[in-house]
C-alpha positions as CSV (number, residue, x, y, z in Angstrom):
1,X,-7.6,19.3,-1.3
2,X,-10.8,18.9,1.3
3,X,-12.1,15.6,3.1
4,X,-8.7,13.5,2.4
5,X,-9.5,10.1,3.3
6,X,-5.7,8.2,2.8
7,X,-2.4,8.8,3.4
8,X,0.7,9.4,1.6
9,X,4.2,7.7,2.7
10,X,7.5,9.6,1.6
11,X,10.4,7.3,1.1
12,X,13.6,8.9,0.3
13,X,16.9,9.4,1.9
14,X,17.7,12.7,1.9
15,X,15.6,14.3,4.6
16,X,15.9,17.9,3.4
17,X,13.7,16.4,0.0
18,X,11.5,14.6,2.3
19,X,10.9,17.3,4.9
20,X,9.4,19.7,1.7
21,X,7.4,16.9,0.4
22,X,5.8,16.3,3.7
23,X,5.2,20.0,4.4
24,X,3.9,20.8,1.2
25,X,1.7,17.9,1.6
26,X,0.5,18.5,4.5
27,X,0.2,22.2,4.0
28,X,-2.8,20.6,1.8
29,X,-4.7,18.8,4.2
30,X,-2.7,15.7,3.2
31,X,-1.7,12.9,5.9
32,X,2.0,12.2,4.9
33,X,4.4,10.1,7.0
34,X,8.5,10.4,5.8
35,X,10.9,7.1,5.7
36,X,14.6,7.6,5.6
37,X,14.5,4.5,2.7
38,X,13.1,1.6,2.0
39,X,14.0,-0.8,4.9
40,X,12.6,1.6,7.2
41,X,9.4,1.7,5.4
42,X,9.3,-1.6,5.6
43,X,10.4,-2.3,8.8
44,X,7.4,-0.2,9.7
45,X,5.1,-1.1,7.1
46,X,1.7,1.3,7.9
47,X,-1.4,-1.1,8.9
48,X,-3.3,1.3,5.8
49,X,-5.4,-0.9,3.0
50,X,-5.1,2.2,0.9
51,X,-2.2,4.6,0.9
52,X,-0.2,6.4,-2.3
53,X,3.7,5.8,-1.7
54,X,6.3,7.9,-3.0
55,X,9.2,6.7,-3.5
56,X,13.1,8.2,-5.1
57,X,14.7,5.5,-7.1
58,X,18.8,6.1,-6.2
59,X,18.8,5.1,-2.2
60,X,22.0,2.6,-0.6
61,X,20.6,-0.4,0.4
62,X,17.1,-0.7,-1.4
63,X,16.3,1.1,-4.2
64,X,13.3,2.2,-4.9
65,X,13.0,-0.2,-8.0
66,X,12.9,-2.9,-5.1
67,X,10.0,-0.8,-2.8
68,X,7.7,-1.1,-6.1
69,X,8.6,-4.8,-7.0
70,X,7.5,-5.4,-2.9
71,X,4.3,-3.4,-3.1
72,X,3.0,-5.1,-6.2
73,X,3.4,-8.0,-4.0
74,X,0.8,-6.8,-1.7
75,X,-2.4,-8.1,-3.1
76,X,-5.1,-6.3,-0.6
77,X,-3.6,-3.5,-0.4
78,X,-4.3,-0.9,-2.8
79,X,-1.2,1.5,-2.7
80,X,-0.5,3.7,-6.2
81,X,3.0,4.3,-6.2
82,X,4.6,7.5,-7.4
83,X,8.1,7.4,-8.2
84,X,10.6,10.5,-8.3
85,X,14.4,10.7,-8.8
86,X,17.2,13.2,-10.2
87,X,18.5,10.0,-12.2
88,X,16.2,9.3,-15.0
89,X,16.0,7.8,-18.1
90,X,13.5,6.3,-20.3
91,X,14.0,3.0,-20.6
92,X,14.1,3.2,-16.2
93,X,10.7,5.1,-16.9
94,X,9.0,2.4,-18.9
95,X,9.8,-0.5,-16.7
96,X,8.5,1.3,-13.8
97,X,4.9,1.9,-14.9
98,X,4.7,-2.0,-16.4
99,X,5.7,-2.5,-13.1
100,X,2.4,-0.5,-12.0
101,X,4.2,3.1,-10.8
102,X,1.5,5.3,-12.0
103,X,3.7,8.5,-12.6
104,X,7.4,9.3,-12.8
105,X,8.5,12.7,-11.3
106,X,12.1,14.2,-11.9
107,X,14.1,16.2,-9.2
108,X,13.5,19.1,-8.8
109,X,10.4,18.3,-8.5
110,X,8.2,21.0,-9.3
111,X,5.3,21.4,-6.2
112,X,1.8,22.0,-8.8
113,X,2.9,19.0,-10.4
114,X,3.5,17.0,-7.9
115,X,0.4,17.8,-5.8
116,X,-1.5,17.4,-9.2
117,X,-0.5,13.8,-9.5
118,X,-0.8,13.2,-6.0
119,X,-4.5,14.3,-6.1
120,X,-5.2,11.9,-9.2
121,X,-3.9,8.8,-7.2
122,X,-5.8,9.7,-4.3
123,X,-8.7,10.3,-6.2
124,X,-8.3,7.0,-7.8
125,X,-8.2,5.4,-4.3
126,X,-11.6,7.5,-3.5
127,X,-13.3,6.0,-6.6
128,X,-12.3,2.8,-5.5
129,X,-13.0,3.0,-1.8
130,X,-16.7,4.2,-3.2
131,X,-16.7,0.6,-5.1
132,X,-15.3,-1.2,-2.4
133,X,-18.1,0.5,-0.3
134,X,-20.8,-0.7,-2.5
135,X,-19.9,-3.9,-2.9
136,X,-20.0,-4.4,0.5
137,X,-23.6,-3.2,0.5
138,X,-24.8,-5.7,-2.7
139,X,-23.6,-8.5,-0.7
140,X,-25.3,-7.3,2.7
141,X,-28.6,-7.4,0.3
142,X,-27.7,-10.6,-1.5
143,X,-27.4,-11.9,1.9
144,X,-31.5,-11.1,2.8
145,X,-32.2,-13.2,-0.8
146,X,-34.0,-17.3,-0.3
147,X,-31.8,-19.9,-2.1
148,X,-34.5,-19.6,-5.0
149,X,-34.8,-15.5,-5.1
150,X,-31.1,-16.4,-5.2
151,X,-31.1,-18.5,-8.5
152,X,-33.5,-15.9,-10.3
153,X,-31.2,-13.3,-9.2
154,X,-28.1,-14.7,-10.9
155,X,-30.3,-15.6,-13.8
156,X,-31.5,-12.3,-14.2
157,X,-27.7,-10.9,-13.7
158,X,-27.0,-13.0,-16.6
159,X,-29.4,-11.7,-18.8
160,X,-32.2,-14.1,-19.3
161,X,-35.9,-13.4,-20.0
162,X,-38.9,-14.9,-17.2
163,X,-39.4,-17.7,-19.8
164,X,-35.6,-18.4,-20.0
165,X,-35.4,-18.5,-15.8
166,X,-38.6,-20.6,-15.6
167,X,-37.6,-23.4,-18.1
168,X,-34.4,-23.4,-16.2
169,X,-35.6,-23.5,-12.7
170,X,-38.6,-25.6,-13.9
171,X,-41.1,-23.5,-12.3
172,X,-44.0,-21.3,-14.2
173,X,-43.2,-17.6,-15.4
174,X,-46.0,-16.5,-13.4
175,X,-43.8,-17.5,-10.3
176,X,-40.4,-16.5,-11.8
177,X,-42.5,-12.6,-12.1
178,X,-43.2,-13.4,-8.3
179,X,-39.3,-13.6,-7.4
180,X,-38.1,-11.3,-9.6
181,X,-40.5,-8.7,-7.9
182,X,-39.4,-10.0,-4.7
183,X,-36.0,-9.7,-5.9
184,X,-36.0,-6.1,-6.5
185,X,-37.3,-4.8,-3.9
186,X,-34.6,-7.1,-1.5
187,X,-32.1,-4.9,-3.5
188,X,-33.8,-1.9,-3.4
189,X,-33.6,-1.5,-7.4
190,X,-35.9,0.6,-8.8
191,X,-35.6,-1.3,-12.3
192,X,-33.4,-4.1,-14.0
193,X,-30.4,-2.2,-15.3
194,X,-30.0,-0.9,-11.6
195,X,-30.4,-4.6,-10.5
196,X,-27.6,-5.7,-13.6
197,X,-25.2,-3.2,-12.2
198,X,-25.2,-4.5,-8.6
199,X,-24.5,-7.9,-9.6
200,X,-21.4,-6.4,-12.2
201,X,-20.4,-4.5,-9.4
202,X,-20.4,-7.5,-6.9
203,X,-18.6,-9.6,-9.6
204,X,-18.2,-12.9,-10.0
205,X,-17.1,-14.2,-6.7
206,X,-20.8,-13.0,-5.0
């Protein structure tokens, strides 16, 4: 694993588990912090917007079933959750991941897997970093547009033709062509579909 860019939390209560997750982890390049169980975890809940949790399931006090429930409840915070445990069963399993866990791990764990599946959720955050990254930029153009390069801008995002835009706006398509050319080169897109994708990317609330 090269240029990590998030961290993994450990939460499990036997610290001779946890100590060979974080060392293997880290062996890796990986950022991993441990937490003795849930309460500590929360009690000291990391400041990161994107982070993948692991968590074991059987732990007194909270269980791990509870950690997940808590992080689902964290709406700007974008934290895959891996769950491992030496107590599974199926129907456990499948009311985990509709709960969002993306993976379920039995003990012993084995240390290619688990580094495999770690890799895929930090890979997702990457991905949506990236996104997060360029939506950012779309707005910072968006920002540059006049209320009117504005209004052809969602128009076009919508899909409608110069003569569609003009009727709507009530100006000539001569004019509309005029925006729309100033348009693109505000968002630095070097044709249409580049300039659709911005706006899908920047999504409704723009």
């Amino acid at each position: 694993m090269t240029a990590i860019r998030h961290s993994v939390f450990i939460i499990d209560d036997d610290a001779a588990v946890r100590d060979s997750l974080l060392y293997l982890l880290r062996s890796e390049g990986v950022r991993a912090r441990g937490f003795a169980s849930g309460a500590d975890f929360f009690t000291n809940l990391p400041e990161d917007r994107s982070a993948c949790v692991i968590t074991d399931i059987r732990m007194p006090g909270m269980e791990g079933g509870e950690v997940v429930r808590r992080l689902a409840e964290f709406k700007d915070r974008a934290w895959p959750v891996i769950v491992f445990t030496g107590h599974a069963d199926v129907a456990m399993a499948v009311q985990l991941m509709k709960a969002g866990v993306i993976d379920f791990i039995e003990k012993p764990f084995e240390p290619a897997r688990m580094l495999e599946t770690v890799k895929g959720a930090l890979d997702q955050l990457d991905d949506l970093a990236a996104r997060q990254d360029m939506r950012l930029e779309v707005e910072r153009k968006t920002a540059t547009l006049t209320p009117r390069e504005r209004q052809v801008f969602d128009a076009l995002i919508e899909g409608r033709s110069n003569k569609e835009i003009a009727q709507l706006l009530s100006i000539s398509p001569r004019t509309v062509e005029i925006f729309r050319s100033k348009v693109m080169e505000k968002m630095q897109a070097d044709s249409l579909s580049a300039l659709v994708k911005m706006g899908l990317l920047a999504g409704p609330d723009l």
